[in-house]
mmCIF file as Biopython writes it, N, C-alpha, C and O atoms, coordinates in Angstrom:
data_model
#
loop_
_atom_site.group_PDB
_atom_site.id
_atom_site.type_symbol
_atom_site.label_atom_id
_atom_site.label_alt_id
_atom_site.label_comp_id
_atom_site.label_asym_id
_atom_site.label_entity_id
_atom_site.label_seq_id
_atom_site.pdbx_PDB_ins_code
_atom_site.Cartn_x
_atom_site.Cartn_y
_atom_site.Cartn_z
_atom_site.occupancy
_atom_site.B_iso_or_equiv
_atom_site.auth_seq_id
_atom_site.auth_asym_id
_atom_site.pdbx_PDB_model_num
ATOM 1   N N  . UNK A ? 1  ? -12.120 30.161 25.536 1.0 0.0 1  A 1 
ATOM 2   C CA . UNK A ? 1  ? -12.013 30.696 26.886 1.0 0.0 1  A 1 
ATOM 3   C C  . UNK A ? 1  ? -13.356 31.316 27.285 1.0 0.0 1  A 1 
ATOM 4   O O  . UNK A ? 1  ? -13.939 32.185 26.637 1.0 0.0 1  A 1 
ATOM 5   N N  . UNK A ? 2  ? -13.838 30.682 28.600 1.0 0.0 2  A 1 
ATOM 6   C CA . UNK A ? 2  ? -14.796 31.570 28.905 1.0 0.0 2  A 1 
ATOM 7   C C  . UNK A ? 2  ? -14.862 32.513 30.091 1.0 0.0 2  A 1 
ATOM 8   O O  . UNK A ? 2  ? -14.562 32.197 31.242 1.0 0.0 2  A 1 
ATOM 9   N N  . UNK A ? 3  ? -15.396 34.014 29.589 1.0 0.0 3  A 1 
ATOM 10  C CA . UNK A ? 3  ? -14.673 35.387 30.749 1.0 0.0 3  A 1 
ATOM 11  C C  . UNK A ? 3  ? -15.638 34.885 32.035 1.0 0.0 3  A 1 
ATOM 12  O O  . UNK A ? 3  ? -16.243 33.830 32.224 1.0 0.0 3  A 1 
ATOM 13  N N  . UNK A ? 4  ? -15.528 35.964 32.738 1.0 0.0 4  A 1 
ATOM 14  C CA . UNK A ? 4  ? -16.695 36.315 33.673 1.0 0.0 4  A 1 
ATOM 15  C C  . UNK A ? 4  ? -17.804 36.347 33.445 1.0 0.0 4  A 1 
ATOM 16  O O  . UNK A ? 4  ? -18.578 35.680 34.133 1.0 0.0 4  A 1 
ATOM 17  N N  . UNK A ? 5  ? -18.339 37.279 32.207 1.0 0.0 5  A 1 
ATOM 18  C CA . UNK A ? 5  ? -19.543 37.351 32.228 1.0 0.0 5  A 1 
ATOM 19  C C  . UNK A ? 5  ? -20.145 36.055 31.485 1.0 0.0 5  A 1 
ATOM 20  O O  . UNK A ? 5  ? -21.344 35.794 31.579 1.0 0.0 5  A 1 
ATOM 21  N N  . UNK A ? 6  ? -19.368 35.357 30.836 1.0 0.0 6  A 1 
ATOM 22  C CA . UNK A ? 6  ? -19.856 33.887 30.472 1.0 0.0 6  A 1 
ATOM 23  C C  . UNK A ? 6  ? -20.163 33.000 31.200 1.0 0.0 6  A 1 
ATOM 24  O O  . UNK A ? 6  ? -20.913 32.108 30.806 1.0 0.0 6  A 1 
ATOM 25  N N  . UNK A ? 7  ? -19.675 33.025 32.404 1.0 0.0 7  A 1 
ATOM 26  C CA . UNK A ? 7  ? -19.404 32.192 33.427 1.0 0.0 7  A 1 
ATOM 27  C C  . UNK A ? 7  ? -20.844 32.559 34.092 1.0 0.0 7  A 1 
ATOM 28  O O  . UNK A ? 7  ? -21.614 31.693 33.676 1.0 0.0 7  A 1 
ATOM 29  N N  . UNK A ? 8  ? -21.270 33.101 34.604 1.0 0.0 8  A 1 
ATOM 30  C CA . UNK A ? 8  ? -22.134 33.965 35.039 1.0 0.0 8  A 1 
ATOM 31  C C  . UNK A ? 8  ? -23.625 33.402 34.351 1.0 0.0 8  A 1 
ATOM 32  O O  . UNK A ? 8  ? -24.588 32.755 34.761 1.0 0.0 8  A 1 
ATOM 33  N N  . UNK A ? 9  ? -23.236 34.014 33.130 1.0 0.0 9  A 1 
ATOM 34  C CA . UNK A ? 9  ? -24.490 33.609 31.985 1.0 0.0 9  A 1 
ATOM 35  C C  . UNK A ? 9  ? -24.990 31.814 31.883 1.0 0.0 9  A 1 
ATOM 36  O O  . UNK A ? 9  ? -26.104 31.292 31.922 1.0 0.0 9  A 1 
ATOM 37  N N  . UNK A ? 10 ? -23.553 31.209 31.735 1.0 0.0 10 A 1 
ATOM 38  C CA . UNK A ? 10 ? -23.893 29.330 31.995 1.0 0.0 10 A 1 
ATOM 39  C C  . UNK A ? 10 ? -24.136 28.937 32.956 1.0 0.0 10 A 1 
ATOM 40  O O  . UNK A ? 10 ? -24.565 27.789 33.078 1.0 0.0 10 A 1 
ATOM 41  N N  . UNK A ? 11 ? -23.902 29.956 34.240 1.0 0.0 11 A 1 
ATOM 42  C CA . UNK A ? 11 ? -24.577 28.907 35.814 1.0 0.0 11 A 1 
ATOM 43  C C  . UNK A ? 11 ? -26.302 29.411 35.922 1.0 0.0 11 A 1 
ATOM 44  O O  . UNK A ? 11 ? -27.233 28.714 36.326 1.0 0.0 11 A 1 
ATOM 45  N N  . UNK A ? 12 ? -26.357 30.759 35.450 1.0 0.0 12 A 1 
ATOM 46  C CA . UNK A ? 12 ? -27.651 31.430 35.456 1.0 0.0 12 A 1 
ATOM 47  C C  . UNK A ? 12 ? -28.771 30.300 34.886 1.0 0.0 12 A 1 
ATOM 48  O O  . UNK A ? 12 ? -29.753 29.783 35.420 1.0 0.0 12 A 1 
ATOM 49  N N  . UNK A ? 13 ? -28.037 30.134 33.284 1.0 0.0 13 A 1 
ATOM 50  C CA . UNK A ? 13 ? -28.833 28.897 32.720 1.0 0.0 13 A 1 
ATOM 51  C C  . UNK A ? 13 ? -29.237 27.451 33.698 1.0 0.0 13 A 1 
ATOM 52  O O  . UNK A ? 13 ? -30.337 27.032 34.058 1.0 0.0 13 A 1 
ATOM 53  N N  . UNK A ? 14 ? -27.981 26.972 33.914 1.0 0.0 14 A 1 
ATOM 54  C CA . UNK A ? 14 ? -28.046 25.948 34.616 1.0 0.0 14 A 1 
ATOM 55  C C  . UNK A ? 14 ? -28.979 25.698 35.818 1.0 0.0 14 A 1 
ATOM 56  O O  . UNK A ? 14 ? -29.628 24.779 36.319 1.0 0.0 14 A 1 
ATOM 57  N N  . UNK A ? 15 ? -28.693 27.059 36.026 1.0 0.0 15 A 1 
ATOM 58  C CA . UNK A ? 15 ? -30.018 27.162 37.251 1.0 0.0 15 A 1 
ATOM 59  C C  . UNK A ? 15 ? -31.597 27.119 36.962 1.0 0.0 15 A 1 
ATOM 60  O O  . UNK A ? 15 ? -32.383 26.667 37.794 1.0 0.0 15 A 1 
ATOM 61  N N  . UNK A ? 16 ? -31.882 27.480 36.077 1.0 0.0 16 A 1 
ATOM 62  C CA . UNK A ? 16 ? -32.784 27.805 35.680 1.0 0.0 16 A 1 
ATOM 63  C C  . UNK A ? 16 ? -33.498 26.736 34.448 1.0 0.0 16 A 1 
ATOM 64  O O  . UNK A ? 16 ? -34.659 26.675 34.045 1.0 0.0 16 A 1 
ATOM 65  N N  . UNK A ? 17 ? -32.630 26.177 34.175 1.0 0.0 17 A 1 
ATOM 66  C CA . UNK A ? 17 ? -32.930 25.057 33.226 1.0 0.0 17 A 1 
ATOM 67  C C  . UNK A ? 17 ? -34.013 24.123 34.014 1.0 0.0 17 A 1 
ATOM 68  O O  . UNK A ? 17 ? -34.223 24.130 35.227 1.0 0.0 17 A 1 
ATOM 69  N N  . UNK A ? 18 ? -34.869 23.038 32.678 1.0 0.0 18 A 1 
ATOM 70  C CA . UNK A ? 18 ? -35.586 22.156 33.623 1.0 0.0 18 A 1 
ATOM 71  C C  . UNK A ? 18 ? -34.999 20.816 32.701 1.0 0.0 18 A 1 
ATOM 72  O O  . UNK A ? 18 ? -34.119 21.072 31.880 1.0 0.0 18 A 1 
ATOM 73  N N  . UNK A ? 19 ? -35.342 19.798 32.793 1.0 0.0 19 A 1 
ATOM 74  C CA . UNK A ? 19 ? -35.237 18.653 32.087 1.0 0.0 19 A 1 
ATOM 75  C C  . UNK A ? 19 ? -35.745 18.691 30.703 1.0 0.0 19 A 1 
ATOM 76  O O  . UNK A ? 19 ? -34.968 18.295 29.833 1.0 0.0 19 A 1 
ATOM 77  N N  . UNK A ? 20 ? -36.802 19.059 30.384 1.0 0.0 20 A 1 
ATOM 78  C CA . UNK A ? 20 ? -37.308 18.944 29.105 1.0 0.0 20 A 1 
ATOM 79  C C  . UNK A ? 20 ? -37.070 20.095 28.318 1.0 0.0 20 A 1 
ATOM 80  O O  . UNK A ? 20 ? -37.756 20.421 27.349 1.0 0.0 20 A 1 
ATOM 81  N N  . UNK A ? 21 ? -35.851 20.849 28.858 1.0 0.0 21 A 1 
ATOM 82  C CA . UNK A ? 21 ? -35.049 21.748 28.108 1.0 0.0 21 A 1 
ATOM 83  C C  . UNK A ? 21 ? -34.034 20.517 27.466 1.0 0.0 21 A 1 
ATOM 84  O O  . UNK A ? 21 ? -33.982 20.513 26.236 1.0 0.0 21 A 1 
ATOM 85  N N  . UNK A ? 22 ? -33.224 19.477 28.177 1.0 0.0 22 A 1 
ATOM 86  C CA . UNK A ? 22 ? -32.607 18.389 27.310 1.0 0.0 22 A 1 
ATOM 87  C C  . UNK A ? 22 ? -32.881 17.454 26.444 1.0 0.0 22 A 1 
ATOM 88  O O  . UNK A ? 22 ? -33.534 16.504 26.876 1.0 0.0 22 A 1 
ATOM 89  N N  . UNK A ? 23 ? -32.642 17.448 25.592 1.0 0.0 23 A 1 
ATOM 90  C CA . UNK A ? 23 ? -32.805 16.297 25.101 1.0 0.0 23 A 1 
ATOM 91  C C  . UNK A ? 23 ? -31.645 15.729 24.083 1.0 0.0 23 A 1 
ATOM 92  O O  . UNK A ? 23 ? -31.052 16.569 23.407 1.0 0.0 23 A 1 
ATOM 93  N N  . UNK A ? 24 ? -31.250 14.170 23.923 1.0 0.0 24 A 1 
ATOM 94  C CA . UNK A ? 24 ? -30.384 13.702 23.087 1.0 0.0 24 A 1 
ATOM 95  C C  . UNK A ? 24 ? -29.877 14.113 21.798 1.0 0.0 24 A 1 
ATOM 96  O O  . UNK A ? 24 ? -30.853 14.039 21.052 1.0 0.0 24 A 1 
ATOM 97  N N  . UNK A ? 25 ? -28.465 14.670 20.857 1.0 0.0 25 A 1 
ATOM 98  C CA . UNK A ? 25 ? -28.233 14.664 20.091 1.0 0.0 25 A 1 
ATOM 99  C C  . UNK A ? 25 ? -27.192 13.973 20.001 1.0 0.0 25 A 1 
ATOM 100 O O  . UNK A ? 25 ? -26.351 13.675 20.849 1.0 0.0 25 A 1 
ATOM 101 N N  . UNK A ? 26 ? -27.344 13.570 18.239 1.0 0.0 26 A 1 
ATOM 102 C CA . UNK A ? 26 ? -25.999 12.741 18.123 1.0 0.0 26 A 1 
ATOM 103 C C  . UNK A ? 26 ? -25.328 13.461 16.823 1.0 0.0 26 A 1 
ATOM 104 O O  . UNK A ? 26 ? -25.855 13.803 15.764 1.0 0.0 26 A 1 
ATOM 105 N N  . UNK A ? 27 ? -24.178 13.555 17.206 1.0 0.0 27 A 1 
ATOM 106 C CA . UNK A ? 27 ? -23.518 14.221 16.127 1.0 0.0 27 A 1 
ATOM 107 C C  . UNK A ? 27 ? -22.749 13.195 14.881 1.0 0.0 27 A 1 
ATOM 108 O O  . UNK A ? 27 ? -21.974 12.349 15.325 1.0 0.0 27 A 1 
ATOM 109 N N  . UNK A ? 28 ? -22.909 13.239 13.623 1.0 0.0 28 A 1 
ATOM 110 C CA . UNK A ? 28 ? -22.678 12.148 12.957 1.0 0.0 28 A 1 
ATOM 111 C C  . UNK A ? 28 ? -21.225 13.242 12.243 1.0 0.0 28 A 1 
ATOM 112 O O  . UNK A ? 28 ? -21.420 14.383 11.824 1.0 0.0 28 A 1 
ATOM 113 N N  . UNK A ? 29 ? -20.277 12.769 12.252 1.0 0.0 29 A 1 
ATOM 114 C CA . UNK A ? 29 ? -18.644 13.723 11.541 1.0 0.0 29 A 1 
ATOM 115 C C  . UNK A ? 29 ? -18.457 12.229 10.805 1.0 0.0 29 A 1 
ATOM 116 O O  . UNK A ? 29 ? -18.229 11.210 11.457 1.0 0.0 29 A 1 
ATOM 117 N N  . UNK A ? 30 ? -18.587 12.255 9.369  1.0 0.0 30 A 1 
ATOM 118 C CA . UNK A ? 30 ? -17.847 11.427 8.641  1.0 0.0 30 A 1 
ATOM 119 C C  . UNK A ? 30 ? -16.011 12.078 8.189  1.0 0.0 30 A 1 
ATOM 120 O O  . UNK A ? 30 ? -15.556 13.154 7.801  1.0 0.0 30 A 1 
ATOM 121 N N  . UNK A ? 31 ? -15.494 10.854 8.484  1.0 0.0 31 A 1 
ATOM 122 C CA . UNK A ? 31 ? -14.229 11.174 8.597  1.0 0.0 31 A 1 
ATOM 123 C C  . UNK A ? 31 ? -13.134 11.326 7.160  1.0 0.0 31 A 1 
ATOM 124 O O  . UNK A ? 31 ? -12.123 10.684 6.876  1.0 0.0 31 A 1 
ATOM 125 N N  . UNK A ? 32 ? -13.708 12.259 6.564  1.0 0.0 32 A 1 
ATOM 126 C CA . UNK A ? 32 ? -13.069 12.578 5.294  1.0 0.0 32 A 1 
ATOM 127 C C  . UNK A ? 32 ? -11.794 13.517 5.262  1.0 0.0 32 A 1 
ATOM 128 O O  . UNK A ? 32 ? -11.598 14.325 6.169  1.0 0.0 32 A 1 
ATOM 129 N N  . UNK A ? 33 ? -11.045 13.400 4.323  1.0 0.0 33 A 1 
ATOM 130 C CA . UNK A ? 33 ? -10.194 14.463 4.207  1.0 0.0 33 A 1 
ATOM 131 C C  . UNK A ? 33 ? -9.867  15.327 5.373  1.0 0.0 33 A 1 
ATOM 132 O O  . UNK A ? 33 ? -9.055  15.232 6.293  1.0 0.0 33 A 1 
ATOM 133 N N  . UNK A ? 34 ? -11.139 16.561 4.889  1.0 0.0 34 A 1 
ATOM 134 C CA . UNK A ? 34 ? -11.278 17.815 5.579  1.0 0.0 34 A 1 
ATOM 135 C C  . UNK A ? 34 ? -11.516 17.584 7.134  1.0 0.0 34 A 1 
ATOM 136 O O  . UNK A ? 34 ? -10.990 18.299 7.987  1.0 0.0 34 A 1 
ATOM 137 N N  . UNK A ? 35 ? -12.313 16.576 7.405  1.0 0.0 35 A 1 
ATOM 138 C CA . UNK A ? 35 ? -12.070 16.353 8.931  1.0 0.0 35 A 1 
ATOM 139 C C  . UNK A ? 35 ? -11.036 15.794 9.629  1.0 0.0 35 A 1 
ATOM 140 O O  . UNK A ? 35 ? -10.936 15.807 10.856 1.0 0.0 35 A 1 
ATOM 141 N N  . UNK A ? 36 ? -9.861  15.047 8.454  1.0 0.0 36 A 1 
ATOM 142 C CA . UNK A ? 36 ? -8.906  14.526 9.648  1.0 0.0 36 A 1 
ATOM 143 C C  . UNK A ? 36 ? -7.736  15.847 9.738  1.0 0.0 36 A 1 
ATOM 144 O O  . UNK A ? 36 ? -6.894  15.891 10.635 1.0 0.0 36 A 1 
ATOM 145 N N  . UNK A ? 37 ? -7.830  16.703 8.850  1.0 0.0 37 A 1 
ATOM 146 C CA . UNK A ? 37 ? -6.836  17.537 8.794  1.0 0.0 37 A 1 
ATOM 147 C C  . UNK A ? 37 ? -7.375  18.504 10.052 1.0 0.0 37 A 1 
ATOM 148 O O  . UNK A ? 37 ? -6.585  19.416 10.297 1.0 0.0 37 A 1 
ATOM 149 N N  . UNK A ? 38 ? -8.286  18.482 10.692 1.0 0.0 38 A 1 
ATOM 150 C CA . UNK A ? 38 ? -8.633  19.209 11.491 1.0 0.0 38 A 1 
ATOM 151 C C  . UNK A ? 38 ? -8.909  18.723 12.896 1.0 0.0 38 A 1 
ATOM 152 O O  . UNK A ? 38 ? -9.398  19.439 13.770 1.0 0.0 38 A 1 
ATOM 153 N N  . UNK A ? 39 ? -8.544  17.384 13.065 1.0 0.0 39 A 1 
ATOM 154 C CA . UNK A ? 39 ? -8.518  16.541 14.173 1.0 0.0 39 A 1 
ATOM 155 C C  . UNK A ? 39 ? -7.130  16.526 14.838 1.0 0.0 39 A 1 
ATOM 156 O O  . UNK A ? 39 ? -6.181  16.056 14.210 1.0 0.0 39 A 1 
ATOM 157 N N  . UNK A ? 40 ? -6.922  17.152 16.422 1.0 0.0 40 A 1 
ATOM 158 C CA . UNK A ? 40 ? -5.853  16.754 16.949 1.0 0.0 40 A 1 
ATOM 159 C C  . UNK A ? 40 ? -5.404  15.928 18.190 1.0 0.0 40 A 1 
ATOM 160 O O  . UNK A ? 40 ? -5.439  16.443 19.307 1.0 0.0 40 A 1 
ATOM 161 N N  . UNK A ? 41 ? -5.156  15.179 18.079 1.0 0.0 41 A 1 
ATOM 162 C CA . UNK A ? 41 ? -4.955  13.917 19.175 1.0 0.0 41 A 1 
ATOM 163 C C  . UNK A ? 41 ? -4.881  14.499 20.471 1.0 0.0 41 A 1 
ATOM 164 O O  . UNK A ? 41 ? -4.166  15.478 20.686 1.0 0.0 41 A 1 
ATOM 165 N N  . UNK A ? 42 ? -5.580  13.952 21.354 1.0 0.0 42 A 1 
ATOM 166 C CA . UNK A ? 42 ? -5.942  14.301 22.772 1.0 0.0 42 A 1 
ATOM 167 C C  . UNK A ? 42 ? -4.624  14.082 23.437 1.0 0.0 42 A 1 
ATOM 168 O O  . UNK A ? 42 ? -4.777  12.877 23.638 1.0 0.0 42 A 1 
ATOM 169 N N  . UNK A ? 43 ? -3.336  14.365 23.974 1.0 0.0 43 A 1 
ATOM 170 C CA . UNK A ? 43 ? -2.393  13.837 24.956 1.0 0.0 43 A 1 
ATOM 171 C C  . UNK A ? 43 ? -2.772  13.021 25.976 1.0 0.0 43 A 1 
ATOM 172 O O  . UNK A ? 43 ? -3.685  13.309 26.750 1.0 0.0 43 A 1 
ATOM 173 N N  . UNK A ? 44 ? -2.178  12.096 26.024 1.0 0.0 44 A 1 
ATOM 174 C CA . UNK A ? 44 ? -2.418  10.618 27.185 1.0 0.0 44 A 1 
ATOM 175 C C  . UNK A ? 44 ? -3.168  10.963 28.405 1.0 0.0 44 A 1 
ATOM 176 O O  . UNK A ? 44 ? -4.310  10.590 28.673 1.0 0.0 44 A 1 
ATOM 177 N N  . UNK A ? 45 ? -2.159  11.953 29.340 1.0 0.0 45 A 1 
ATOM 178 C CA . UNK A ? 45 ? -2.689  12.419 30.460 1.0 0.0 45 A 1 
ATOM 179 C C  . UNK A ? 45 ? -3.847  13.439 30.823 1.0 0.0 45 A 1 
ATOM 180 O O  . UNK A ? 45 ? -4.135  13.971 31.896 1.0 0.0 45 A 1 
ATOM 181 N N  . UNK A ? 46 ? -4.586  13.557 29.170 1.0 0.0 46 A 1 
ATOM 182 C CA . UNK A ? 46 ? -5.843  14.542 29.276 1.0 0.0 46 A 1 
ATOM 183 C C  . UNK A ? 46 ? -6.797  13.796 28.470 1.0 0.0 46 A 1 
ATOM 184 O O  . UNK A ? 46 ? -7.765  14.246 27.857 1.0 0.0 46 A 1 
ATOM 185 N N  . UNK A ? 47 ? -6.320  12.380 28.571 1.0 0.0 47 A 1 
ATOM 186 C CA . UNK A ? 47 ? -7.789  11.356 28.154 1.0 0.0 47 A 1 
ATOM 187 C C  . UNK A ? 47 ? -8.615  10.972 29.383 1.0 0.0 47 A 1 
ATOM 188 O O  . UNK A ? 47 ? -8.158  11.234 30.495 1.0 0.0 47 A 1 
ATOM 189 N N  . UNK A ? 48 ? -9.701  10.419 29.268 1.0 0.0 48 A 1 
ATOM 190 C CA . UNK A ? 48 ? -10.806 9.748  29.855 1.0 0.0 48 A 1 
ATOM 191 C C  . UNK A ? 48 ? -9.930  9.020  30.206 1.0 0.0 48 A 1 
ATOM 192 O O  . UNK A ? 48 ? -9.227  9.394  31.145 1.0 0.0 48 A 1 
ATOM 193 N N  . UNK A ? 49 ? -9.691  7.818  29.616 1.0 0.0 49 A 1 
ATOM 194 C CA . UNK A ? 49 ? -8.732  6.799  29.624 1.0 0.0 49 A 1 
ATOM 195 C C  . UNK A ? 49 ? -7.630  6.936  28.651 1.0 0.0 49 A 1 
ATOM 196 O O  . UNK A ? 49 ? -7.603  7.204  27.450 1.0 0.0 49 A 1 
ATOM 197 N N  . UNK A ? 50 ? -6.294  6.542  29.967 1.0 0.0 50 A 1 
ATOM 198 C CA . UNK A ? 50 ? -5.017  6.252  29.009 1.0 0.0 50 A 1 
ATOM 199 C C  . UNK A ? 50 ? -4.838  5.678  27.488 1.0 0.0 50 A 1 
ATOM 200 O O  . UNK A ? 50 ? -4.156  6.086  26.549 1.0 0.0 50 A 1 
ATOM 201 N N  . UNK A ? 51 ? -6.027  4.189  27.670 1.0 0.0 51 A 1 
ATOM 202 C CA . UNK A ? 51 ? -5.850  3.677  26.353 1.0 0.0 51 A 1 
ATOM 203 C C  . UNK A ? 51 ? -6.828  3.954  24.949 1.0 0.0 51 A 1 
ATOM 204 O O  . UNK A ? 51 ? -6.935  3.653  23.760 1.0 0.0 51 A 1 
ATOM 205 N N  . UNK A ? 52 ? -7.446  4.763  26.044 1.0 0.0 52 A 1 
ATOM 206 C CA . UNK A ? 52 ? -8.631  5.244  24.794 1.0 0.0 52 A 1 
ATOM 207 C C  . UNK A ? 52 ? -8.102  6.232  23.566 1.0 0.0 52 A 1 
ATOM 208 O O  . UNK A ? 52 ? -7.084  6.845  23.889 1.0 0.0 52 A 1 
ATOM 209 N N  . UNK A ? 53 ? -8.499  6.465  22.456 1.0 0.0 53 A 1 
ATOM 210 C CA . UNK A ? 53 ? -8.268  7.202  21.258 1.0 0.0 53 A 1 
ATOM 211 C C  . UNK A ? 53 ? -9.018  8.404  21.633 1.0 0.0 53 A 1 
ATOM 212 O O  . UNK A ? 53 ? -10.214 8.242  21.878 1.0 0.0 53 A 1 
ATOM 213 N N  . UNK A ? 54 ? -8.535  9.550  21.718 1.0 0.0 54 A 1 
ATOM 214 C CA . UNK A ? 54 ? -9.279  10.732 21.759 1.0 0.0 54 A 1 
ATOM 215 C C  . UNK A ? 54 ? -9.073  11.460 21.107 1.0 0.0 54 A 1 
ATOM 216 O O  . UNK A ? 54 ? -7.843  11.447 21.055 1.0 0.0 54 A 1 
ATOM 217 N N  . UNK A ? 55 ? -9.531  12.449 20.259 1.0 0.0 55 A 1 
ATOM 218 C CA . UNK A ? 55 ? -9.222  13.485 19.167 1.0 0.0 55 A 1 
ATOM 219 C C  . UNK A ? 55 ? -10.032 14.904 19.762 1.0 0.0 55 A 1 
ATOM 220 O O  . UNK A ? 55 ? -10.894 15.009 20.635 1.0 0.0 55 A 1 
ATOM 221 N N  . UNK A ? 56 ? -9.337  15.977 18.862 1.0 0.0 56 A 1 
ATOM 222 C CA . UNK A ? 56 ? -10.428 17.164 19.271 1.0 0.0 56 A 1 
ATOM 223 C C  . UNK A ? 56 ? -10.272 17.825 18.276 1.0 0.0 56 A 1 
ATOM 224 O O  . UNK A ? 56 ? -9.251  18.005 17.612 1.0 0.0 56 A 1 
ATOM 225 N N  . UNK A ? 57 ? -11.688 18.354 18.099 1.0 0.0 57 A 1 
ATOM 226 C CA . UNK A ? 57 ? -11.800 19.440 16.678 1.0 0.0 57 A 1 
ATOM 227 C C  . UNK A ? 57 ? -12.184 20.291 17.221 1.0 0.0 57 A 1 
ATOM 228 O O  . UNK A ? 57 ? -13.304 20.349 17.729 1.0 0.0 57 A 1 
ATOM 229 N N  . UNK A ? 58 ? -11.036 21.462 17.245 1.0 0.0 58 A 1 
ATOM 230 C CA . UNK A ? 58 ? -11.894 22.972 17.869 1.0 0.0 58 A 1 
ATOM 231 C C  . UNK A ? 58 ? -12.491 23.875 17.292 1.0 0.0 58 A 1 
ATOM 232 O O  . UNK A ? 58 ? -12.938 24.787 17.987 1.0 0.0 58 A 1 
ATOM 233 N N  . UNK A ? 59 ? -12.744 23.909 15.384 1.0 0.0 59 A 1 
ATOM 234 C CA . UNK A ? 59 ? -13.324 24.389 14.609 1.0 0.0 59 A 1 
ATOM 235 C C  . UNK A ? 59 ? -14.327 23.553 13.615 1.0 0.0 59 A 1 
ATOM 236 O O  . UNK A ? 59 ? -13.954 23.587 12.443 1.0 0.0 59 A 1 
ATOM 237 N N  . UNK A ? 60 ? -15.008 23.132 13.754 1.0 0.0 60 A 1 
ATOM 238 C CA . UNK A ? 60 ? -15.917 22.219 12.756 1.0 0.0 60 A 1 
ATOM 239 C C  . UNK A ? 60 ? -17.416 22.613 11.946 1.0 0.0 60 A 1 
ATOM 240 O O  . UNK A ? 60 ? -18.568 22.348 12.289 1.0 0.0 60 A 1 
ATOM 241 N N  . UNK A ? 61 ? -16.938 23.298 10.824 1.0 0.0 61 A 1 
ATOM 242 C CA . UNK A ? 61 ? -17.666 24.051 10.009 1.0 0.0 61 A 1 
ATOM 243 C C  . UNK A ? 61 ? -19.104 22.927 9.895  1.0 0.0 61 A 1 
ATOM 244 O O  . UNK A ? 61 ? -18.995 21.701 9.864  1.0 0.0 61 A 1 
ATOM 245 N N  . UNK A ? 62 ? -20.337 23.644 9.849  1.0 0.0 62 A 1 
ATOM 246 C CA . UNK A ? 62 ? -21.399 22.810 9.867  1.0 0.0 62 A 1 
ATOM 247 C C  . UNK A ? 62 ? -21.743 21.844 8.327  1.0 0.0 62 A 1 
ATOM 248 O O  . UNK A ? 62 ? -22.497 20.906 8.067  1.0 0.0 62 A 1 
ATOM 249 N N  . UNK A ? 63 ? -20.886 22.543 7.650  1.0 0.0 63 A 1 
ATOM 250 C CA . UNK A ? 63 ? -20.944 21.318 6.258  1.0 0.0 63 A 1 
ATOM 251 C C  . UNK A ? 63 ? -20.285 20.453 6.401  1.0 0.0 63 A 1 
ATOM 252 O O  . UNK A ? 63 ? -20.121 19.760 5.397  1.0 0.0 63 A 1 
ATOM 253 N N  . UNK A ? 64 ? -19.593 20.044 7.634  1.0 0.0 64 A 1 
ATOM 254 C CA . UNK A ? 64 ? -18.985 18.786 7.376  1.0 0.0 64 A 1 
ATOM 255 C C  . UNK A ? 64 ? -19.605 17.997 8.765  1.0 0.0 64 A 1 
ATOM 256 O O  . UNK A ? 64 ? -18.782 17.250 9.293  1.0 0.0 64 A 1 
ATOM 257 N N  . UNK A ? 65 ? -20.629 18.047 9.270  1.0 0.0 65 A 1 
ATOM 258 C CA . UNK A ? 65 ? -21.630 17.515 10.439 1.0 0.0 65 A 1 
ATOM 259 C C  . UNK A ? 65 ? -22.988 17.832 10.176 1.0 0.0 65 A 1 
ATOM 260 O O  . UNK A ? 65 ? -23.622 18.795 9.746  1.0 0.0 65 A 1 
ATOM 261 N N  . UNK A ? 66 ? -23.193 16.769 10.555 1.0 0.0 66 A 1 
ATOM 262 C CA . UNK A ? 66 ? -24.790 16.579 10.729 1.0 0.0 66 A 1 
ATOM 263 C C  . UNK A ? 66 ? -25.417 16.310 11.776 1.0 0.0 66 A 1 
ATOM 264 O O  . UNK A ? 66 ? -24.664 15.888 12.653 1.0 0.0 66 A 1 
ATOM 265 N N  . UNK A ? 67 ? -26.640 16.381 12.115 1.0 0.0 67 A 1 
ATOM 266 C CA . UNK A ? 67 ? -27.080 16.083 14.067 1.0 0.0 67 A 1 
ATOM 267 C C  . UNK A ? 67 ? -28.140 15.713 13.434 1.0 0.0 67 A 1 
ATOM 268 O O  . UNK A ? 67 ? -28.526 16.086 12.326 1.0 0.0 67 A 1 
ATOM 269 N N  . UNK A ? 68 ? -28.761 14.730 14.385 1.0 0.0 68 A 1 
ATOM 270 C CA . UNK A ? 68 ? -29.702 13.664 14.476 1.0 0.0 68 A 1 
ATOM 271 C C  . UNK A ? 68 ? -30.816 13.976 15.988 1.0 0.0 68 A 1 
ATOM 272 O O  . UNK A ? 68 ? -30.491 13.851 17.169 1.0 0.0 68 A 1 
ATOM 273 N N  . UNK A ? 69 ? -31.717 14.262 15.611 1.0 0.0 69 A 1 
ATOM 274 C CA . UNK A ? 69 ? -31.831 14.269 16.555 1.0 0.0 69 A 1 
ATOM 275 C C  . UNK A ? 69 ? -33.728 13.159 16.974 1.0 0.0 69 A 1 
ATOM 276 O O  . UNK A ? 69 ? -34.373 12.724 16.020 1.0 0.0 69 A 1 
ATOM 277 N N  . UNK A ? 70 ? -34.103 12.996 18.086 1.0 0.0 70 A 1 
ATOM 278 C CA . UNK A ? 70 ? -35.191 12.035 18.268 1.0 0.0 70 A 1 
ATOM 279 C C  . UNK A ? 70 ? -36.518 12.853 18.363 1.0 0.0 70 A 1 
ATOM 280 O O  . UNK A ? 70 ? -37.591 12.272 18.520 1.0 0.0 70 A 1 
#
């Protein structure tokens, strides 16, 4: 959940951000054990697409991810 003053703090950024503040990451989650027990299926009507597979991990300890970045 994010309060007020979070809200506040991410448009401030946004504003203020330039482009070469972004740049690409890719997050690599190999799907072991410990990550499927922590994966929970997206409900139909809160996918991208109906037929698409969606999952969500709302806790994902950094030993089990890696980022890539360019």
């Amino acid at each position: 959940m994010i309060g007020e003053d979070g809200l506040g703090d991410i448009n401030s950024m946004i504003e203020t951000a330039e482009t070469i503040d972004f740049r690409p990451l890719l997050y690599v989650i190999p799907a072991g054990a410990e990550v499927l027990a922590l994966m929970k299926e997206v409900p139909v009507r809160d996918r991208a697409h109906p037929l698409s597979s969606e999952y969500i991990i709302e806790v994902l300890p950094k030993r089990l991810f890696d980022i890539i970045e360019p």
